[in-house]
C-alpha positions as CSV (number, residue, x, y, z in Angstrom):
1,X,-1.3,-93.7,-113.8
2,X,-1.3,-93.0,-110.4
3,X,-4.2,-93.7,-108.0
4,X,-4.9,-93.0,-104.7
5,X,-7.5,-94.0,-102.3
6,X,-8.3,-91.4,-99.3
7,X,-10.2,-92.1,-96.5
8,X,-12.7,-89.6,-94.7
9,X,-13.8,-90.4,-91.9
10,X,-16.2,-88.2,-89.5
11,X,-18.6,-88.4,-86.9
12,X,-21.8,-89.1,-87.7
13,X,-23.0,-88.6,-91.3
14,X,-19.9,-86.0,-91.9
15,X,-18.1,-87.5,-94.1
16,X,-21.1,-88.5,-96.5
17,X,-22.7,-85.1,-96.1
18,X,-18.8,-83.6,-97.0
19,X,-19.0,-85.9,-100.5
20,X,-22.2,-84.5,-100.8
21,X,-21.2,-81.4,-100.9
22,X,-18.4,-81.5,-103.1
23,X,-20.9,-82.8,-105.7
24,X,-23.4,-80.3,-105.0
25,X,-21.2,-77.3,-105.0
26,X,-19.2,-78.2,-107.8
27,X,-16.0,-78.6,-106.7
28,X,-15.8,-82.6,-107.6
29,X,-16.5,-81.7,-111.4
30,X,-14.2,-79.1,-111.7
31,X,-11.2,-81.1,-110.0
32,X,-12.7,-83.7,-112.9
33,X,-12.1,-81.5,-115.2
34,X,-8.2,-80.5,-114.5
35,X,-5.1,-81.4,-116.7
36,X,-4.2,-85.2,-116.0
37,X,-7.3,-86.2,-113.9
38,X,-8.5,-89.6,-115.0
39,X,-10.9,-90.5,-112.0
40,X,-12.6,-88.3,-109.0
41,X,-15.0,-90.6,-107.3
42,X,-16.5,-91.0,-103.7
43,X,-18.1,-94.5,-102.8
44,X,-19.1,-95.3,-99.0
45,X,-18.4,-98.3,-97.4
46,X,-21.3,-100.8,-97.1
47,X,-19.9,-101.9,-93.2
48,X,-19.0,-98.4,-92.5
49,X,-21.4,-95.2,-92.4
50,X,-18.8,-92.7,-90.8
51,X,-16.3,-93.2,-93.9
52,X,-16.4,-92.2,-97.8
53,X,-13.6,-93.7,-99.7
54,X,-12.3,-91.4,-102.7
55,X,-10.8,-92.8,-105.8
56,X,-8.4,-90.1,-107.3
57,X,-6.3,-90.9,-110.1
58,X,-4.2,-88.8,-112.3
59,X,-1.9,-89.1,-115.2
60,X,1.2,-88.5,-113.4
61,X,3.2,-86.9,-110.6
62,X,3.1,-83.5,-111.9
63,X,-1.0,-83.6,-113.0
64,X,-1.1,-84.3,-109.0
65,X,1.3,-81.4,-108.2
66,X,-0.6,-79.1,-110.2
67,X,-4.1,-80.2,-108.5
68,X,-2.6,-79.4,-105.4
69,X,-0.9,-76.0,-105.9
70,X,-4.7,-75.5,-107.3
71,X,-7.1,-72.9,-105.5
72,X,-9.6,-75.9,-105.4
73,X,-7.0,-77.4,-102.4
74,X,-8.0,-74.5,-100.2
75,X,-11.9,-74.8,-101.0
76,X,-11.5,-78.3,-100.7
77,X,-9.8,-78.2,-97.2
78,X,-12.2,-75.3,-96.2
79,X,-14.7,-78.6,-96.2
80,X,-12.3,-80.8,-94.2
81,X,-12.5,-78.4,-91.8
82,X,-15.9,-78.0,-91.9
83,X,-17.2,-81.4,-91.5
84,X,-14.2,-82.0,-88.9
85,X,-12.5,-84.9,-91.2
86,X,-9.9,-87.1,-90.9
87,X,-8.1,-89.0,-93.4
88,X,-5.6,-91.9,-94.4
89,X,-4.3,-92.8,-97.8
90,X,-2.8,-95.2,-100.0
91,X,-1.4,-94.8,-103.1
92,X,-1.1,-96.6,-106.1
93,X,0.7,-96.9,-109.3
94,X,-0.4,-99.0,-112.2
95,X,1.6,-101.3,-113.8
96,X,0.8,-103.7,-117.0
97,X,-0.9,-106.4,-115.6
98,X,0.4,-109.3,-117.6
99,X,-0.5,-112.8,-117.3
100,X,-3.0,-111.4,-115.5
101,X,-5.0,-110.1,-117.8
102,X,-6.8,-113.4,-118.5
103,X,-8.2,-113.5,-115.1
104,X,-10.1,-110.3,-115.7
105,X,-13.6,-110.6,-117.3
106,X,-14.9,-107.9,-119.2
């Protein structure tokens, strides 16, 4: 799996009104709904009301290719735009954890 973490950040109540809007129009649940998409959600930092932190994790490289070469990419960068957006990333891929497993409560 690979995950990773993107960073809006606007002025203002942008970026939260951006999330919104990718709920409210749809566009979230049908990026949910592509091949390979395990996770697609937006959380906003307690500390920090200009940024909304996606988590957006797919099966693999190519289920992220595919997203991209999607038309959802232009609607969803039609929104950067319009909420004037910034971002940063990081990206993630999961390993086994191990040992430590018994570390983790469930």
């Amino acid at each position: 799996m690979i995950t990773v973490n993107l960073y809006y950040k606007g002025k203002g109540s942008n970026a939260r009104a951006f999330a919104e809007e990718m709920e409210s129009s749809g566009i979230a649940d049908a990026i949910r709904r592509e091949e390979g998409n395990l996770r697609y959600q937006y959380f906003q930092p307690l500390d920090d009301p200009e940024t909304v932190l996606l988590i957006d994790s797919w099966k693999d490289q190519a289920a992220i290719d595919a997203h991209h070469a999607s038309p959802m990419m232009a609607r969803l960068a039609a929104l950067r735009e319009k909420y004037d957006l910034h971002m940063t990333a990081e990206r993630f891929v999961s390993e086994d954890l191990g040992g430590d497993e018994q570390f983790i409560r469930k």
